[in-house]
C-alpha positions in Angstrom: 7.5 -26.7 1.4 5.3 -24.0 2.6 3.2 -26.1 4.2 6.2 -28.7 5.9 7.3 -25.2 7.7 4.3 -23.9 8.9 3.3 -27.5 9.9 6.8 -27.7 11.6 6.9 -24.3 13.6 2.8 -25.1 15.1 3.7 -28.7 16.0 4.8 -27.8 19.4 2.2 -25.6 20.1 -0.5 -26.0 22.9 -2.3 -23.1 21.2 -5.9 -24.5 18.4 -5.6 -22.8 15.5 -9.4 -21.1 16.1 -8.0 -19.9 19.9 -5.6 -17.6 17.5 -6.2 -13.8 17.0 -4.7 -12.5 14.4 -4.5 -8.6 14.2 -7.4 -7.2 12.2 -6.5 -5.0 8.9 -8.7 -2.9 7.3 -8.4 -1.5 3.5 -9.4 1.8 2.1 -9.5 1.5 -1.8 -8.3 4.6 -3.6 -9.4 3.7 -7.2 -7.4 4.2 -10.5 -4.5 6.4 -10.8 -2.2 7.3 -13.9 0.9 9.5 -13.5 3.3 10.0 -16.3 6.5 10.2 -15.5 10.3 10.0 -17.5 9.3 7.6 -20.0 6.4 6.7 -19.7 2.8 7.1 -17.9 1.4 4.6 -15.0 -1.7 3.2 -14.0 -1.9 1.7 -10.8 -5.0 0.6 -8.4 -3.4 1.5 -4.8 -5.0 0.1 -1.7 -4.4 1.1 2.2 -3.9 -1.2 4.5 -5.2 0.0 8.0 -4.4 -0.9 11.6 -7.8 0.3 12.7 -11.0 1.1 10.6 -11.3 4.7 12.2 -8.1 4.8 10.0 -9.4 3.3 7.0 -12.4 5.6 7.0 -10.2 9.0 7.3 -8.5 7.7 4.0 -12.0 7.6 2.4 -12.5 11.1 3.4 -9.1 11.9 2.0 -8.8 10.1 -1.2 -9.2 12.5 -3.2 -6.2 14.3 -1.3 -4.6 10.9 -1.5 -4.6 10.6 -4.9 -3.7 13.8 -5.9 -0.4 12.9 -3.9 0.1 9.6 -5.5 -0.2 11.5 -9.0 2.4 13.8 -7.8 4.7 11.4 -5.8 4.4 8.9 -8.8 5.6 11.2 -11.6 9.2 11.2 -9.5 9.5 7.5 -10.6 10.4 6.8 -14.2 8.8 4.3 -15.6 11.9 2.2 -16.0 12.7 1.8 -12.4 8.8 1.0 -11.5 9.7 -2.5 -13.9 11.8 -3.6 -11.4 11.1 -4.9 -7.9 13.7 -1.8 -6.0 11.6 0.7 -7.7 7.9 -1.1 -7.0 9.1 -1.1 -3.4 10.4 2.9 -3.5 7.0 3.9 -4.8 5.4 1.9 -2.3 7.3 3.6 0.6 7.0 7.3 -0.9 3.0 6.4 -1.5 3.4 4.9 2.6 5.4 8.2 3.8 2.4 10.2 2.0 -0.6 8.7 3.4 1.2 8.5 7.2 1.4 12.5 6.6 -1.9 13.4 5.3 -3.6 11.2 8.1 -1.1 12.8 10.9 -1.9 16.2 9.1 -6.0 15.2 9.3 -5.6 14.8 13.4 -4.9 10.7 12.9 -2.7 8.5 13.7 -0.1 7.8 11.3 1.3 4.8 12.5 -2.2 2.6 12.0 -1.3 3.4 8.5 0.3 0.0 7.8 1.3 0.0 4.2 -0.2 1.2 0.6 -0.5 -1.7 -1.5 -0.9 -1.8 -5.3 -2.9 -4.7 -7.2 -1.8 -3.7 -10.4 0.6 -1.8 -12.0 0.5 -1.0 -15.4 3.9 1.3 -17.4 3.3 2.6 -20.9 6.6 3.3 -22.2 6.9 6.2 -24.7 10.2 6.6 -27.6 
């Protein structure tokens, strides 16, 4: 179906596929973090998706920073919301908001921040 759409909404176009540009992201990898929170600890692997590689390699430089943050920002989500998709997406903006500020704060530009991504995400409940 996927395919029928995209094949649909490029049939009218004058434009090759290899004359495209697509915009270029980079990604800064921040490593494993746990948090415990109400309920619970995490473990996620969070990513940074970067407008610009000047971007990307500021987060290197900061990760350490970064992840502090994420250990702090993360313990604000109980691990009951993070099992749905609301409370993925709350912890993916607060982790955002975070990195925007710690690059703006580190003379960069906050907006080639695009997102922080997470490729796994891992809740340990406790009784």
């Amino acid at each position: 179906m996927l395919l029928l759409i995209y094949g649909i909404a490029t049939l009218g176009s004058n434009t090759a596929d290899s004359d495209r540009v697509l915009p270029e992201r980079h990604h800064a990898r921040i490593g494993q973090v746990v948090f415990r929170s109400e309920g619970g600890m995490t473990r996620i692997n969070p990513a940074v998706a970067c407008a610009t590689r000047d971007a990307c390699e500021l987060v290197d430089r900061l990760a350490a920073e970064v992840k502090d943050g994420i250990q702090a920002l993360g313990g604000a989500h109980p691990v009951h919301a993070l099992e749905t998709t609301e409370g993925k997406l709350q912890l993916q903006s607060a982790l955002t908001a975070h990195v925007q500020q710690l690059v703006q704060r580190n003379t960069g530009n906050p907006s080639d921040i695009v997102t922080v991504f997470f490729d796994e995400i891992i809740s340990t409940t406790v009784d």
